[in-house]
Every structure is written in C-alpha cells, then in structure tokens.
N, C-alpha and C positions, 0 to 999 in steps of 0.2 A: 614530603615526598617530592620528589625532583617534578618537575612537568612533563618530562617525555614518561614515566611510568604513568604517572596520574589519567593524562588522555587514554592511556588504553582502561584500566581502571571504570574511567566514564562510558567508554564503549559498553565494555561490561555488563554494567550498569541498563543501558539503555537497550541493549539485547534482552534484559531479565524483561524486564517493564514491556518491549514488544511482544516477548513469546506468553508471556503472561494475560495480555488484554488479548491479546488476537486465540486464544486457546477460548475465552470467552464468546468471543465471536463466529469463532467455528464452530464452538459445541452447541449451538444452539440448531442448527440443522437435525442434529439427535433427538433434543429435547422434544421437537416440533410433531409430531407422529405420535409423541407419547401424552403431549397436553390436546393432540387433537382428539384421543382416544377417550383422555379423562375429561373431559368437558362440552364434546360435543362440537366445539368449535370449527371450522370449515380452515382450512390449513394455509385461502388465500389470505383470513383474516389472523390468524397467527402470523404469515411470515409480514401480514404489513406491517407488524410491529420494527422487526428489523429494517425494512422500509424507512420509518421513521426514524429509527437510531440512524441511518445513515444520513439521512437530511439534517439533523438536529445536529449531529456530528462534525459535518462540515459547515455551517452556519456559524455556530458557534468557534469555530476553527479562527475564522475572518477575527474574533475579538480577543482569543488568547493568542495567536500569535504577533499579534500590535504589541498586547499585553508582556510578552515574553520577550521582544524587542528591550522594554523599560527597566524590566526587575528581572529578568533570568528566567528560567525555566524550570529553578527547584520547586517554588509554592506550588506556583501552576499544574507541574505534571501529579505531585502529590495529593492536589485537593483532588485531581481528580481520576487518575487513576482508583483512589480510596472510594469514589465516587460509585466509580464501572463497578467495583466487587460487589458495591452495597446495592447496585439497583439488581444487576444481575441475580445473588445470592436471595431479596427479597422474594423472586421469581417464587421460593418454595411458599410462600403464603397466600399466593394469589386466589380468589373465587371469583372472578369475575374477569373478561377480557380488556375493560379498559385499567385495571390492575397490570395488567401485563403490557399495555401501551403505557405506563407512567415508568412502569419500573425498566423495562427496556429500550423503550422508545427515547424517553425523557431522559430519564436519570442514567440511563447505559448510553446514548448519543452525547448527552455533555461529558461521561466519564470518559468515554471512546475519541473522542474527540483530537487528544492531545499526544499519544503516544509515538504515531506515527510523524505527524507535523515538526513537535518539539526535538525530536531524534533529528530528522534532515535537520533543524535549524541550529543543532547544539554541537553537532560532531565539526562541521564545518568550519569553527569557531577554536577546535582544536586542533585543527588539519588543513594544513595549506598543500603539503605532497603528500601520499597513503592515502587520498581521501575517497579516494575510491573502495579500498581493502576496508577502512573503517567504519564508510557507509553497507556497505555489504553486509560486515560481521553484524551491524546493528538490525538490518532490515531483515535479515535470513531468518530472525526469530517469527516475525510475521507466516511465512511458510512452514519454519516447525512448527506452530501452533497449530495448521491446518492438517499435518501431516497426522500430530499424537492425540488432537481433542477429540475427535469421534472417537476413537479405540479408550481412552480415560471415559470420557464421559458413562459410551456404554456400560464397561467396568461397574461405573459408580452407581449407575442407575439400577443392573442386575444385584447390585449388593446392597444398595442400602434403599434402594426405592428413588422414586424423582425426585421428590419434595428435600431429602438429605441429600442428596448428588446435586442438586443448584445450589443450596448453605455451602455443601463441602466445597466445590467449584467458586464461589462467585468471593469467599470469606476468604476460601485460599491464595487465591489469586491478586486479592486485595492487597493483603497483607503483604506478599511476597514484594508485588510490584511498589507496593511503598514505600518499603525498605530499603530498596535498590533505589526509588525515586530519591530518598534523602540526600545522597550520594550525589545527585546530577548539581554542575553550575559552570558557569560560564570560565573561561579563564582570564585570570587578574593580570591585571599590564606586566607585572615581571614573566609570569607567564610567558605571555606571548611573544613580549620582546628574547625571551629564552627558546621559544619555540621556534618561532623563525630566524632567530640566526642557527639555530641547528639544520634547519631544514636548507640553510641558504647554504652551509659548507658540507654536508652527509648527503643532502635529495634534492633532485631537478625538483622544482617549483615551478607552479605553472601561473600563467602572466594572471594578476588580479585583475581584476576588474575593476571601475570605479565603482563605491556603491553609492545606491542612489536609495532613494524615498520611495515610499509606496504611492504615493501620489505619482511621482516619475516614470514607475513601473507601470501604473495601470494604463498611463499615455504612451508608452511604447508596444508597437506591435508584436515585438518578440515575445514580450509575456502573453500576449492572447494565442499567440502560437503555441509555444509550448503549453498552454491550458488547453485548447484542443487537442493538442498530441497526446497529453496526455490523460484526457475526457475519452476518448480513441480507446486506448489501451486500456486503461480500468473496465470500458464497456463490456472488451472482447473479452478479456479476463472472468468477468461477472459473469457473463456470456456463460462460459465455457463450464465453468464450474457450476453453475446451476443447473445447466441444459445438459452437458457428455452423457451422464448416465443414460436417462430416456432416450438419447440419443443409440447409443450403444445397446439400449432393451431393443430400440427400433430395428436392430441389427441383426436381433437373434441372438446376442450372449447374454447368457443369462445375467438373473443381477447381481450374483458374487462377483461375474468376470465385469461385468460394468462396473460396480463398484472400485476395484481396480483402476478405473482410471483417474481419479481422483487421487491416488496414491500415486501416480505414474507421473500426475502434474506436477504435485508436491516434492516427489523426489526431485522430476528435475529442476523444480523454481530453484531450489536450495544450492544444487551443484552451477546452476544457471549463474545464480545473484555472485556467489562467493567468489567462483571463476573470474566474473566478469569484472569484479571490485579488483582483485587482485594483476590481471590482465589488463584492463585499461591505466594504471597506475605507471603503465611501460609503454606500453602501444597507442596510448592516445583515449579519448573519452567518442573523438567520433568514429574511430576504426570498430572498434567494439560496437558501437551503436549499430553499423552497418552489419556485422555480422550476425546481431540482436534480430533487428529488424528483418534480415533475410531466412534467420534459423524460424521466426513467426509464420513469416508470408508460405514458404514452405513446408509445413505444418499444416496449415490450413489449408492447405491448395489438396494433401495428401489426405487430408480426413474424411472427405463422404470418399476416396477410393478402395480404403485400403481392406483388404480382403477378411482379414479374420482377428481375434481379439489383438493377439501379438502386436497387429498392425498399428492398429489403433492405441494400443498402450504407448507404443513408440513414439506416433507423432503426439500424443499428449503428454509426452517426457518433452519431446523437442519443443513443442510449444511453449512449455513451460520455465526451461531454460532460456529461450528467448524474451520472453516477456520476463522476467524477472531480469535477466540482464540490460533490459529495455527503462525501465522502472527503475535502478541504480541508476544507469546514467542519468536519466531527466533531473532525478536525485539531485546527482553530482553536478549538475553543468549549471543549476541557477545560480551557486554564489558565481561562479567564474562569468556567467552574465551579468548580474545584478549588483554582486558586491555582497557585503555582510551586513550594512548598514541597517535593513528593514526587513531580515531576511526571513525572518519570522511568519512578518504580517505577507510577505509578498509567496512562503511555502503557503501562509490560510488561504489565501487566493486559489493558485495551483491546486491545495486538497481537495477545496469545492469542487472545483473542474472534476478531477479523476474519482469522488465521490460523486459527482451527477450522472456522469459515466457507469458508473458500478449500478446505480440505482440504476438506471432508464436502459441497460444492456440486458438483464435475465427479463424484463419486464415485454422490451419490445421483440426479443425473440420465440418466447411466450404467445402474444398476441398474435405473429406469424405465423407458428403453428397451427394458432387454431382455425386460421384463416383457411390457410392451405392442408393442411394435414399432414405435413411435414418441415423437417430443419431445411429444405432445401435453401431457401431464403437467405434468412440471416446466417447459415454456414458459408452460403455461395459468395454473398457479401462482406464476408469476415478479411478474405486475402486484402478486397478493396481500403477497408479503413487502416490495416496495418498499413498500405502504401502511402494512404493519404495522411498518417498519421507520421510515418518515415518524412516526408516532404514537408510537412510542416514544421519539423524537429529541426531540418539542413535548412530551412530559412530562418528558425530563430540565433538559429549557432554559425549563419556565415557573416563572418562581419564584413569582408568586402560588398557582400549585397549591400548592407545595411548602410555603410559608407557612401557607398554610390547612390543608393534610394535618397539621405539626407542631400549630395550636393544637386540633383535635382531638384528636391523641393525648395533648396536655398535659390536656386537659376527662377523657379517659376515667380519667386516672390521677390525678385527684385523685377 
C-alpha cells in the first residue's frame, strides 16, 4: 500500500481506539448512581475510583511514552487498550469497593493511559503538512465517545441489567480497540523519505523543528508552558462537564433541559476539533489558537448571564468548540517545538499536566461550592485561566522571545 493511503489508514485506526476507550470513560458517569444504589456506596467514593484512573493514567503515561519513543506504538497501545476492556468489563463482578478501585482505578488508568498520548505521538510521525486535519480526525473520537456513551450504556443497562452492560461495554470495546490497535506503527524510512517529498512538491510544510531529548525538553521553559496551558484547559473542561448540570438545576431548568447541555458541549467539541484541524492547516496553527482561545474566554464570560436554557446551551456549544479547537492545536504545535525525536516521552509529560488539570478542576470547584453555596467562584474565575492559559501558549510558541531571552542569558554569563 503506497504511504500516502496507509497514513490515512493509521488515522483510522487510531480514531476507532480513541472513540472506543473514551466511550469507557464516559459511560462510567451512568454506571455511577446505579452501583451507588446496588451497594450502598456514597457516590464521592465511587467517582474516587475514576480519580485514581486518572492519576495512574498519566503516571504511567511518563513510562510508555519513553517506551513508544524505542519500539513503536503497536505493542504498547495493544497491551493496553486490551487492558482498559478487561479492567472496565470486570466491573460486572465486583462485591466489594476496593474491587472497583483495582478494576478501574488500576487496571482501567494503565489501560487508559495510552490512547490519547500514543495517537498525538503516531500521527505526527506520518504528517509533516494535513497535520492538523489528521490530529483532529483522530482526537474527534474522544468527544464522540462522550456524545454516544451515556445514551449506549443506558440502553444496555435497561436491557440486560448493569452486571451484563459492563461485560457487553468493557469486552466490546476491547476487542474493537484492539483490532484497530494491530494496525498502528510507526512509518519505515522509505516511507517517510516518500512522504515528504510528496508533501515538499503537493503541500506547504511547515518549518521543523530541531528535535531534541526529553532531558532537553524538561530544561526548556517552553515545555512547562505549555504543560500549564494546557493543566489550564483540561481543568476548565473537567470543570464544566462535571459541574453544568447542577449548575443549570441551579438555574431552574429542569434536569432533562440541564442534561442538554452536556450534549450541547459535545456537539460543539466535535464541529470545534474538526474545523479547527482542517482551518489551521491554511491559516496557521496560531490564528486558530487565537480564535480558540477567544470563542473560550467568551463563553464563560456569557454563562452565569444568560437568561434561559437556549442561552446556556449556546455558550456550552461555544465553549466547547473552543476548547476542543484549543486542545488540537497544543496537540499540533509540540512536534513543531520539540521535534519528533522524544515526542512520545515529551506528549507523557504534557498528559500529566492536562491529566492533573482534569483531576484537581471538578474537584476544586466542588469544594467552592460548598464553601460558598454557589458556582459563582470558580465560574467567575474560569474567563481568568482561559487568559492565563492563552499567555502562556503565545510565550511557548514565540520564538523571537525565546531568541532574545537566550542572547540575554548568554550577555549576563560572560
């Protein structure tokens, strides 16, 4: 198969394997009301399970993507995607709650771990120009999953009972995503040497980067930049999606129309991400960002105002398109910082960030709440880390700063 078929091929591929692990991920919000019901359990100590998946997740991130740097990315995503079906799928056996910390926590945070990381670090490796449209197509499955798991899972639960809707769920989804995992690998030198002369006489290419070491990477400020920028955005995101509802109960719509908005986010991530892969591939990777980052800040700025559900569904479309457009770029622009060389271990880095983020966002606007008795807080706060999050994004990505910051430090040391 030629090389320009095959890269879309691996996209493919790597779309099945995200929409697949992250439908995992999202059905578990379902599942959570129904094992609190059957066991007694108190619902902060079910969702710390998911807590833990997401720490174990990005920990373990830091050592498969070093890993994925050496051998590729097919063992890797395979062992453990196979991984996620069987810890999640176990779920149906569970009598006990730290049963459900091993099987989710444990064994769904290392299966979880690798889908999203391995995808940024594989596509790039097949795309020097499109690599935007390619990231996009691959990531979009993370928001379908969010969009169709609640409505599946229900489905599965009303028909066959919980204990068979986790088997069906976690066995399904194994399988599927594994399948597709066989398929992933890296491209072999004729490859690439075919891949970019194509790209050099058919598509603008955009300037490489040197790539450097993960040791290189962790001593330049630009990476900790963009790990806060993008600790920032996972936060708000985590944020928004745990909290909108109560939020919108707080409102007076009911909880069907609340509900809705979580459909309203989803739709837009989707049209958000895709647009945005596809748009920046022309317009640049920072124009988009800017636009990203402002369709955010304006979203949030509109959400404690806006009058009635309508309102609110809207800026939680726009929001949503934002941050998903926000989330491709950061995507996009590390190999064009960084290079390919380590790109792996240098996205495990990054994950943590935007995984610590995700954790410590629904967490601390939670404890807000209870504080005060309302979102006004961390909602009022929300425009601010989009800005500070934008600012640290345009210091990682301006290289004349970074130019002029080195011949400085080169003046002070002589």
């Amino acid at each position: 198969m030629r090389p320009a078929a095959r890269r879309w091929l691996i996209v493919a591929a790597l779309f099945t394997v995200t929409y697949g692990m992250s439908t995992l991920l999202a059905a578990y919000g379902v599942f959570l009301p129904v094992l609190a019901d059957t066991f007694g359990w108190s619902r902060g100590a079910i969702a710390t399970a998911l807590s833990l998946n997401l720490l174990i997740s990005g920990l373990a991130g830091l050592a498969i993507g070093a890993l994925a740097d050496r051998h590729g990315p097919r063992v890797l995503l395979v062992l453990t995607v196979a991984l996620a079906g069987a810890g999640f799928g176990l779920v149906a056996t569970i009598e006990a709650l730290w049963q459900l910390y091993l099987f989710v926590g444990v064994l769904g945070g290392v299966g979880l771990s690798t889908f999203y990381l391995l995808s940024a670090a594989t596509v790039p490796r097949w795309f020097e120009a499109r690599r935007g449209l390619a990231l996009a197509l691959v990531l979009v499955g993370f928001n379908l999953g969010y969009i169709t798991a609640g409505p599946l899972a229900a489905w599965l639960i009303a028909g066959v009972g919980w204990r068979a809707a986790y088997a069906l769920l976690g066995g399904g989804c194994g399988l599927i995503t594994t399948l597709a995992a066989l398929t992933v690998r890296l491209p072999r030198a004729p490859e690439v040497d075919a891949l970019r002369g194509r790209a050099t006489r058919f598509e603008a290419m955009p300037t490489a980067a040197p790539s450097v070491t993960l040791g290189q990477a962790l001593a330049d400020p630009r990476q900790w930049c963009l790990n806060v920028a993008w600790l920032l955005l996972g936060g708000l995101a985590f944020m928004l999606s745990v909290h909108v509802v109560p939020f919108a109960r707080d409102q007076g719509i009911s909880l069907a129309g609340a509900s809705l908005t979580l459909t309203a986010y989803g739709v837009g991530a989707v049209a958000g991400r895709i647009a945005a892969g596809a748009v920046s591939d022309r317009i640049g990777t920072m124009t988009t960002m800017r636009v990203a980052y402002a369709m955010q800040a304006l979203a949030l700025l509109a959400l404690p105002w806006v009058p009635a559900r309508e309102g609110l569904l809207g800026a939680l479309a726009v929001f949503g398109a934002g941050f998903a457009a926000a989330d491709t770029m950061i995507t996009k622009v590390v190999p064009d910082v960084f290079g390919v060389r380590a790109l792996g271990a240098i996205m495990g880095v990054l994950s943590l960030g935007w995984r610590g983020g995700a954790a410590l966002g629904p967490a601390a606007a939670g404890f807000l709440h209870d504080l005060t008795g309302s979102y006004a807080v961390p909602f009022g706060a929300a425009p601010l880390a989009v800005l500070a999050s934008w600012g640290l994004f345009a210091l990682a990505t301006a290289p004349e700063w970074w130019c002029e910051l080195s011949r400085c430090l080169r003046r002070g040391e002589r």
